[in-house]
N, C-alpha and C positions, 0 to 999 in steps of 0.2 A: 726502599721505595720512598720515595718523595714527592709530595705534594702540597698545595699550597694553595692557602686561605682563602677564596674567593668571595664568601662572606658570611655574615650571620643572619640567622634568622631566629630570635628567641631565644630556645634552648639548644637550637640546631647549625652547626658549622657547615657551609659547602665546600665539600674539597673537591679541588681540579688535581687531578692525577694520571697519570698514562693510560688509564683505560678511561677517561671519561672523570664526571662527575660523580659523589658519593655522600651520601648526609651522615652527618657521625654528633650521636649527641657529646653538647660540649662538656658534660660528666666523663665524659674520656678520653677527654683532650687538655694538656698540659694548661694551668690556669693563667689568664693573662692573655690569652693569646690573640691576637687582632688581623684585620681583613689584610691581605697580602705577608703574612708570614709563613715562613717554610717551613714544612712538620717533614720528619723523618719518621717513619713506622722501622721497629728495629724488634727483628722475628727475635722469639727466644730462644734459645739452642734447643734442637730436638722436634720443634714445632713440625705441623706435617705441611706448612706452609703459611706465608703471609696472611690474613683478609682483614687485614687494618679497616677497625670502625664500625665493624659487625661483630657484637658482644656475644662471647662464647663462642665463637667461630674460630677465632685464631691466638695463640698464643704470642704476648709481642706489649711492647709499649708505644708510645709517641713519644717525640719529643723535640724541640723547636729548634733548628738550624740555623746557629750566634754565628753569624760572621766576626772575622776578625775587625779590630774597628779602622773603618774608614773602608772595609772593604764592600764588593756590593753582595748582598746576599742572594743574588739570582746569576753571579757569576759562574761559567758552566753548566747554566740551565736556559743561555739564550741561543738563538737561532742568529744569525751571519747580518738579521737585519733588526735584532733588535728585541724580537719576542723571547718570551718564555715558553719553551722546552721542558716537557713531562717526560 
């Protein structure tokens, strides 16, 4: 599931994601991380299902989606005119 940095607030990340919006403290989000970059949530085997961002909820990491270089990192996540694609 992938989502992607809309921005900060303090201690708090907004992520845009396929269902909507979701505030994920940035204690459990890969360090570094800045407004427009792509997080991957990546379930852990077994888990009884995703909920990336909600602590004790789900079992699973983040972690930030490197394109290769030169390439764009919203490639396959845009729509025919341009947008980004959750």
């Amino acid at each position: 599931m992938r989502f992607v940095v809309d921005r900060i607030e303090g201690e708090v990340a907004v992520l845009e994601g396929p269902d909507g919006f979701r505030d994920v403290v940035l204690a459990e989000l890969p360090d570094g991380i800045r407004e427009g970059d792509v997080l991957e949530w990546v379930e852990e085997e077994g888990a009884g299902g995703p909920r990336p961002g909600r602590s004790g909820t789900g079992a699973g990491t983040w972690r930030v989606v490197v394109p290769e270089e030169g390439a764009d990192p919203y490639a396959g996540l845009k729509t025919d005119d341009g947008d980004v694609k959750l």
